[in-house]
N, C-alpha and C positions, 0 to 999 in steps of 0.2 A: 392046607390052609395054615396048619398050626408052624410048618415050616415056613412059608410065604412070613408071616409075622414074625419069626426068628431073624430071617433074613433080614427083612424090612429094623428090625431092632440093628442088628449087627452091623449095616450100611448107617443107619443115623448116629448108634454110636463111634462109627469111624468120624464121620464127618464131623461132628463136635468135638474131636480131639484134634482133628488139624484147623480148627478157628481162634485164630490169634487176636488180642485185643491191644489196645494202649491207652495209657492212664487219659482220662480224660483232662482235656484243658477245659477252663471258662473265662472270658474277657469281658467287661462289660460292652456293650456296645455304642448305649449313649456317651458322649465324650462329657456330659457334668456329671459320670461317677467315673471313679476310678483313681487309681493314683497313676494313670502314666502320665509321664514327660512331656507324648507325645501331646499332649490335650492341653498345653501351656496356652498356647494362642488361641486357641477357640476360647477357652477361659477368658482370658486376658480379653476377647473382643466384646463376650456378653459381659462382664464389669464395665466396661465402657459407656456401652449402647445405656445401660440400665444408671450409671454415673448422672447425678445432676451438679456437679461440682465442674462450675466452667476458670477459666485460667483468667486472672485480670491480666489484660494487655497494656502496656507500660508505653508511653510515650517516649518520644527522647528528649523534652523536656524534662517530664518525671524522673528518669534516670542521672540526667545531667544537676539535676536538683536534689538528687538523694546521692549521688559524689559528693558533692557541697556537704551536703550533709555529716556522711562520714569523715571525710575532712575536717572538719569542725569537732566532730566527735572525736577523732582522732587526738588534737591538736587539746583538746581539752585531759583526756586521757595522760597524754605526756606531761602536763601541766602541773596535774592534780602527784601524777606520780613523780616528781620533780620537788611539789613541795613537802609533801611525804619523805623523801628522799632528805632533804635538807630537816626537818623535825629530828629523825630519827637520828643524822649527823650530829646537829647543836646537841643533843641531849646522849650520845653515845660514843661521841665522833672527839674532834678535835677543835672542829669548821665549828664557828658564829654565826653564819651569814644568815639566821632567820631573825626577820623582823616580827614582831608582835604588832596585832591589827583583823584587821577584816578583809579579807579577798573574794572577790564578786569573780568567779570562773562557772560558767556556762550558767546552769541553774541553778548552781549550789554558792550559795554563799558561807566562805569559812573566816572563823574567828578561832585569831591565837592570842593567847595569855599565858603570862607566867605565873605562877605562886608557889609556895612553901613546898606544896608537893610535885611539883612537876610541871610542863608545857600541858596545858590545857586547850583540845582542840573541840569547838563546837561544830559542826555543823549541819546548815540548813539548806534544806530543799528546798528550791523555791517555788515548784514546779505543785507539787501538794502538803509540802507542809512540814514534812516531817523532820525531827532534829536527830543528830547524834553525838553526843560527848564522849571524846577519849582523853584518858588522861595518862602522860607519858610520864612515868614519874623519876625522879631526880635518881642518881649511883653517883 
């Protein structure tokens, strides 16, 4: 008997030194944990579903009415930087050619004046009100 248990010892500890392991892995399995790649579009499809944020659909009237629009903004923009351009000439430059007065462009109404210290440029917004005075002063 006390052989039989030697033996029986000697066989299990053979057998536990030939069992080989490997590091174990973990993955998550639900795809909203995890940081794989893999899981972009399943994401990407519950943000959606769960989204109350719908898309305004644009007319092609509304589009062709908001060209116009930029267009005009544009056209204002060149304007505005034109008379800026000529300010900045008369008072640094060589060029005359600004008048003194009030210009009514888009919603801004601007007023130029001269005095002792410089081209003085107001202007007004028409749109809420608001003013701003530069003054260029004279070299």
């Amino acid at each position: 008997m006390k052989a039989l248990r030697v033996v029986l010892l000697l066989v299990f500890i053979s057998w536990t030194g030939s069992a080989l392991s490997q590091q174990l892995t973990f993955s998550f399995v639900n795809p909203s944990f995890g940081g794989s790649p893999l899981n972009a579009s399943w994401l990407m499809q519950s943000a959606q579903v769960q989204s109350d944020y719908k898309q305004k659909e644009t007319s092609a009237q509304e589009k062709s009415q908001s060209d116009l629009d930029d267009f005009a903004s544009n056209l204002n923009n060149q304007i505005l930087y034109s008379l800026s351009n000529a300010i900045i000439q008369k008072q640094f430059g060589t060029e005359g050619k600004l008048k003194e007065g009030v210009y009514n462009i888009g919603k801004y109404r601007i007023n130029i004046g001269s005095g002792a210290g410089g081209v003085t440029v107001t202007i007004y917004d028409n749109s809420n009100g608001n003013q701003t005075q530069v003054t260029v002063p004279n070299y």
